[in-house]
N, C-alpha and C positions, 0 to 999 in steps of 0.2 A: 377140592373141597376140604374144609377144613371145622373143626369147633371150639367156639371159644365160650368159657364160662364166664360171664362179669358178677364179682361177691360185694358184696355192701363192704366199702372203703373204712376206715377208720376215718371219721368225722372231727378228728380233733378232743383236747379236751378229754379225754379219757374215757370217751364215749363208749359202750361194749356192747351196746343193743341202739336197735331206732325204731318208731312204729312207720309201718308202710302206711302213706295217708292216698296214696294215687299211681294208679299206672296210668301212660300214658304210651303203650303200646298193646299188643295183644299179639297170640302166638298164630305165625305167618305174618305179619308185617315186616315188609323190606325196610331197616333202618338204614339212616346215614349215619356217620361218624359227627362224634359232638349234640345230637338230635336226643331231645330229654326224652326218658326211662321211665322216672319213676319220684314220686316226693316221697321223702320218710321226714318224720320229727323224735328230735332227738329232745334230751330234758332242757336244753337251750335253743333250740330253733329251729324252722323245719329248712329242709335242705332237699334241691333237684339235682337230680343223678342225670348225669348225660352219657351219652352210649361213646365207648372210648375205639369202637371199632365199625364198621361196614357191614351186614348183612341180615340173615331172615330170624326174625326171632322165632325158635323151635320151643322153648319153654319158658313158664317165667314161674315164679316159685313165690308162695306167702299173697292173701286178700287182704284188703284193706284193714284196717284194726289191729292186724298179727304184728306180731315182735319177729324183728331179725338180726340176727347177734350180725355183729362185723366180723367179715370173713365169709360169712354163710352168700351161697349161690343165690342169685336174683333172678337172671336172665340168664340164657343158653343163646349162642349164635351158629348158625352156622354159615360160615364164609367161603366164599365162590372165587376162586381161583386160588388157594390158599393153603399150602401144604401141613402147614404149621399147626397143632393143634394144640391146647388147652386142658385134653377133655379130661385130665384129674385133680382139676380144678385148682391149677396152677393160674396166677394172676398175672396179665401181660404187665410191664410197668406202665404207672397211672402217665397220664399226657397233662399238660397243662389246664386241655380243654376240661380236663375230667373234674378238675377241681372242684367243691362242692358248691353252690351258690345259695342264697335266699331265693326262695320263691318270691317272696314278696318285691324281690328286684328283676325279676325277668317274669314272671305270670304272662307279660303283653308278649312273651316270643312264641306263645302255645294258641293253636287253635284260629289260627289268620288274624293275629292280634287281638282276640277275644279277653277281654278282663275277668276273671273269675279265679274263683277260693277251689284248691284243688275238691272239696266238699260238693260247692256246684258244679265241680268239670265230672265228676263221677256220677254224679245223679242225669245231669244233661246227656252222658254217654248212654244209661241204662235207660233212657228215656226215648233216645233217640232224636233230642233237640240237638241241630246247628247252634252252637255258643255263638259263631260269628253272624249268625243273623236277628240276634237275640238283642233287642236295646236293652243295655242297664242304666239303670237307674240309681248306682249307690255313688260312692267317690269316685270321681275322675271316670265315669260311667260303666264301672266293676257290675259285670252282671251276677243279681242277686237271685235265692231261690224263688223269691216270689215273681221275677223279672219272666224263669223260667214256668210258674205258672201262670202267668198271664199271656207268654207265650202261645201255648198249650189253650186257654181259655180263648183266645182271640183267634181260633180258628185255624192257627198254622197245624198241620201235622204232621207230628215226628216222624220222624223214619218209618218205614214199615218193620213193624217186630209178631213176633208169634203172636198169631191171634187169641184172646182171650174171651173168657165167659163175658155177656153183656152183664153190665151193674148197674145199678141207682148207686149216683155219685156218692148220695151220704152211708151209704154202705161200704165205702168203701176203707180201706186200714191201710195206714202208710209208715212202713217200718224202717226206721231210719237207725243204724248202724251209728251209735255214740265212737267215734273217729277222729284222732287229727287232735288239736289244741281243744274242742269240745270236750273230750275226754279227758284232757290233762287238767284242765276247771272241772270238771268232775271229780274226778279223782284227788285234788286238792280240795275242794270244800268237804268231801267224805271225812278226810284223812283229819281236818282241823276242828268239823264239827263233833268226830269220835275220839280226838284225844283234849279237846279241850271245854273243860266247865264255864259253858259262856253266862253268862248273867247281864242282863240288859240294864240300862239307864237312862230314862227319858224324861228332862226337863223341857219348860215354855220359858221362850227367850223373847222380851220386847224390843224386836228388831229396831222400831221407826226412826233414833238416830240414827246407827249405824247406816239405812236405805239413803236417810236424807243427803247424808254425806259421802255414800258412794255415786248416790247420783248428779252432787256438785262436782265431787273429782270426774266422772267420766264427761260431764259437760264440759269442763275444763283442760282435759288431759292434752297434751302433746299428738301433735298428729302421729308421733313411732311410736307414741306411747298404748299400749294393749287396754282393753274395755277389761274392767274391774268387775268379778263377779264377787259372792260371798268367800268364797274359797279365800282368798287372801288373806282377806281378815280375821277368818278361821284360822288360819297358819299363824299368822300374829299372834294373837290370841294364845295358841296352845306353846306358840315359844317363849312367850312369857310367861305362862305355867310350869311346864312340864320340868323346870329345873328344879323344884320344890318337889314335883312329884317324879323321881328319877326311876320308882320301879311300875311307870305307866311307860316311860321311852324306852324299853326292851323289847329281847329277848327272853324264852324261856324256852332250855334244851334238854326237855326233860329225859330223854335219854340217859345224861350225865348228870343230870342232876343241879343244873345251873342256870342262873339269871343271872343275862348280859346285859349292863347298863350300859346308857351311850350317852355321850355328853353334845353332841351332834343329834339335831332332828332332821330325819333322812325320811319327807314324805312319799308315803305311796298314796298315786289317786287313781281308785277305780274309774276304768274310763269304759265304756263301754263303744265295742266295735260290730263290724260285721261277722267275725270270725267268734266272739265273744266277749267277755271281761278280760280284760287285761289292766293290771298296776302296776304303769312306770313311775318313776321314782323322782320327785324333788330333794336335790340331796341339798345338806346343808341348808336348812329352811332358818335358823338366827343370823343368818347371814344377806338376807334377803329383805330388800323392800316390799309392799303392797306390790310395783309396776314389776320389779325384777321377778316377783314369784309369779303374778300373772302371766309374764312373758313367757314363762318355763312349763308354767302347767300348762299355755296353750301349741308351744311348740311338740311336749312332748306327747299332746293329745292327737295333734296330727300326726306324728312319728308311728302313733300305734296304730293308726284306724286306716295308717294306708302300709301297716306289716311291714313298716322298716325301722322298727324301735327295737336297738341291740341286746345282749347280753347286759352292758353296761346300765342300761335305759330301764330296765327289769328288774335289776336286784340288788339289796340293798337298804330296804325300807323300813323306819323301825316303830313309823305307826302310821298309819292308812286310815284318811279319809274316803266315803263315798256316800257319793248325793246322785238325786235323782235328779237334781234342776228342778223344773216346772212341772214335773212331773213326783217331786216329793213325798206327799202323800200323807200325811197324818202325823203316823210313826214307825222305824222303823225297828227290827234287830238283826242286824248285819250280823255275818258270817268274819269271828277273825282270821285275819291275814297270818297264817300258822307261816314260823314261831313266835311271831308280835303276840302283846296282851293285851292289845287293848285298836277297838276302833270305831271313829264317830262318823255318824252320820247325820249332816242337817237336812231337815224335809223343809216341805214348801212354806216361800213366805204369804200369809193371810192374814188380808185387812179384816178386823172382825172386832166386836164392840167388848170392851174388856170393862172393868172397877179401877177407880184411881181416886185415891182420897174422896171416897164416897160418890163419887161421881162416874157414871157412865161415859165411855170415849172409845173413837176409834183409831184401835193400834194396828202396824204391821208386827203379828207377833208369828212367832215361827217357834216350832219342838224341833232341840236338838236330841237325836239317839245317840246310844252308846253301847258299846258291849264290850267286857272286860273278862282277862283269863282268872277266875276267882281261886286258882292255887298262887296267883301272883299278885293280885290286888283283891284288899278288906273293900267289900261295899264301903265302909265308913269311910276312905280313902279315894274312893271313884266317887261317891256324892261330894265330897270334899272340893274336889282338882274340878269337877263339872260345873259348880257352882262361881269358882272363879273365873272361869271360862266366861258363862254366862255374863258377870259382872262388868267385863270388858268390851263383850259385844253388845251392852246394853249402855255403856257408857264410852264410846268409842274414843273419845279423846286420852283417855287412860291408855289404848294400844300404842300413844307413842310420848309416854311419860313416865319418866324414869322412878 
């Protein structure tokens, strides 16, 4: 008999801490060699730890939520036949198998090929749901939390777990541990809405060209060619502004004391996922057609909503759109993308009866939002840049006249 300690690996990247988001053992489970551990997320992506050796796990160290520096003990093993020991937390060398991996690339090897977010694997354990008998219902059939209440609702029942006081369901309180990538959009919108002076901008834009003419190009489009939303045109649009307006395409590091201008527009588009908001990144948006940016927003909306949108895919953004789609809403005031200064947002488009030289008609008109870092941009200069904007999505043949 022998013991061996396994300590959170250096992840690459200069990493020096990671948050534990899931175990996926418990102390007395017989492991095998290469069989996952444990997921932590580091400030670039979350990563499953696989067990680098054979036997019973006797301890495991840090709950979910907690910070674990690299180096610090995870698990404890102890190994059967095995003279050799560890126990001053001496590291074997790592194996190939140990290497770190994306969850979001192997989630299908856990739980009899069950799809789920290490979030629902930890709720379904304390719950005492089977994931592999759980239909999901999200992408590529990822069981979701609600998949597991309706589990639960539909009469299956959990595991047996210590009995508890009977309740009236609406009494009841479900405390969910902010965890995992939840946390990290937390903790980012905190961090942008307390160091930055947002100031909102909400103009009405008379969509009805612009619709007319997206909906001739998608009648017409190329069978490889991608369905045309607002988004495009929007990015048009702001590339043919924002060279006039160069201190809305930044940065601002207020640490140092400085604004980054970029001559390059590098879009971030809120995409919203199961796991939560995520903005991957259109880089180089004056470089782009109508079809090429569509192609790219819609590639990299899939990249994120099925957790395989890299480092690269993430960051780099120097001003962020995000829309609701059909579900837009009026008006909004987005949250900036810290350290951008600036970000729009268009809400939904509505037919609805407007004035026009005196006369009553029905327009598709649409409100676009906006919110700006107001130590970096004058209101007089965001009413300015918004208003051209407007002018081009109202006269759409202008987004490709020089």
């Amino acid at each position: 008999m022998g013991r061996y300690v396994f300590k959170l690996p250096d992840v690459g990247e200069g990493t020096a801490e990671a948050e534990i988001v899931a175990w996926h053992v418990a102390i007395g489970d017989k492991v095998k060699q290469d069989q996952q551990l444990v997921d932590v997320m580091t400030d670039k992506a979350t990563v499953e730890m696989t067990s680098p050796v054979s036997g019973t796990v006797v301890s495991l160290t840090g709950q979910p939520g907690e910070m674990a520096a690299v180096g610090a003990p995870l698990v404890e093993f102890e190994l059967e036949g095995c003279e050799t020991s560890n126990g001053k937390g001496a590291h074997a060398p790592m194996k190939s198998a140990e290497a770190p991996k994306r969850v979001a690339e192997r989630l299908e090897q856990t739980d009899k090929k069950a799809l789920a977010s290490p979030a629902v694997r930890l709720r379904a354990s304390e719950l005492g749901v089977p994931l592999n008998q759980v239909k999901g219902t999200g992408p590529g059939g990822r069981v979701t939390h609600g998949d597991v209440d309706d589990y639960i609702a539909g009469g299956s029942k959990p595991a047996a777990k210590a009995a508890e006081p009977a309740r009236s369901s609406r009494e009841e309180v479900f405390e969910i541990k902010i965890i995992g990538l939840r946390r990290r959009i937390a903790e980012k919108m905190q961090e942008a809405k307390r160091r930055i002076p947002h100031f909102a901008y909400i103009e009405e834009v008379d969509m009805t060209e612009l619709e007319s003419l997206r909906t001739h190009l998608n009648a017409t489009r190329k069978p490889k060619q991608p369905k045309l939303t607002v988004l495009p045109f929007l990015m048009r649009a702001l590339v043919r502004v924002l060279p006039d307006f160069p201190q809305i395409n930044a940065h601002y590091d207020d640490d140092a004391g400085v604004v980054r201008r970029f001559a390059s527009v590098h879009f971030g588009i809120a995409t919203q996922t199961n796991a939560g908001l995520i903005v991957p990144v259109v880089r180089n948006g004056e470089k782009r057609d109508l079809w090429n940016a569509a192609a790219e927003v819609a590639r990299l909306a899939v990249l994120a909503r099925d957790g395989k949108a890299g480092k690269e895919d993430l960051t780099g953004s120097t001003i962020t759109i995000t829309s609701l789609g059909p579900l837009g809403g009026v008006a909004t005031t987005p949250i900036i993308n810290h350290p951008e200064v600036a970000i729009i947002g268009p809400n939904a488009i509505i037919e609805r009866p407007v004035v026009r030289d005196g006369q009553i008609t029905v327009r598709k008109m649409m409100n676009l939002s906006s919110c700006f870092d107001h130590r970096v941009v004058d209101g007089a200069d965001a009413a300015a840049f918004i208003q051209r904007v407007k002018a081009l999505l109202e006269h759409p043949a202008l987004l490709f006249m020089e």
